[in-house]
LOKOLZA-571345 format. One record per residue (C-alpha): x negated, y, z. Coordinates in steps of 0.5 Angstrom, whole numbers, padded with zeros to 4 digits, always signed. Each point is the difference from the previous one (the first is absolute). Last residue first. Layout:
N
XYZ;...
//
This chain:
83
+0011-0015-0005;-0007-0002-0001;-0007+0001+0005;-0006+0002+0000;-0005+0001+0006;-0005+0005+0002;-0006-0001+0004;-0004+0003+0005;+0004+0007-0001;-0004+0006+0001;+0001+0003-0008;+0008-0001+0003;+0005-0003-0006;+0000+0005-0007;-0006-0003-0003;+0004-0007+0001;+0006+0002-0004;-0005+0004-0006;-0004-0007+0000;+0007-0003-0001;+0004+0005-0005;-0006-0001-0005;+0000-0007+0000;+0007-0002-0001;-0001+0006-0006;+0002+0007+0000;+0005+0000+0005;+0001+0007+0002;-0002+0001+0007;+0004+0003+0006;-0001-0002+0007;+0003+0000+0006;-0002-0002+0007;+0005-0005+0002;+0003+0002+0007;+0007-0004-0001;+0004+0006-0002;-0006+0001-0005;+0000-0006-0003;+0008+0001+0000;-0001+0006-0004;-0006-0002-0005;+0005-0006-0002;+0007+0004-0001;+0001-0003-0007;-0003+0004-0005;-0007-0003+0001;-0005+0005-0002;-0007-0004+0000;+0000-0002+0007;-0006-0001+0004;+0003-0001+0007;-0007+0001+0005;+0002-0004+0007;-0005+0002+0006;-0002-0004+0007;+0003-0006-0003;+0004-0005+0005;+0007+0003-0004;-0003-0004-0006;+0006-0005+0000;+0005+0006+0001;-0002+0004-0006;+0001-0006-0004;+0007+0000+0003;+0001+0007-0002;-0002-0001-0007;+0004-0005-0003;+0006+0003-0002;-0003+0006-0002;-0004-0003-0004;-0001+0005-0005;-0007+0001-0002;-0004-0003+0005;-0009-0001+0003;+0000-0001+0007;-0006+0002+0004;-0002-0002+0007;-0005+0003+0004;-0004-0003+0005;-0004+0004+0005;-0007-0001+0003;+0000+0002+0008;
//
């Protein structure tokens, strides 16, 4: 069966990032790309069952192609969304 993985793109959004965990909780796979948050971000990610990863913002561009080689090479379709 094909999987679906879910990559979310944050830097301190603490406030909001476990609600937007929530809405994707359907996804065979969550990948945080997270560039350094100071506000406990990656831990509540990761609490939530986000696989976490960390990647210096060089550039919207960069940070994204980055978030989507991290998500499962086997999944049929990788899907973005914003906290």
């Amino acid at each position: 069966m094909q999987k679906i993985s879910v990559y979310i793109i944050a830097y301190n959004e603490a406030a909001k990032i476990a609600d937007t965990i929530n809405s994707v909780l359907w996804a065979d796979e969550i990948v945080l790309a997270d560039s350094a948050s100071t506000d406990g971000t990656d831990r509540i990610a990761a609490e939530m069952g986000a696989r976490i990863v960390q990647i210096p913002f060089e550039g919207f561009g960069h940070l994204r192609n980055r978030a989507i080689a991290a998500c499962t090479p086997a999944s049929f379709c990788a899907f973005w969304i914003s906290s």
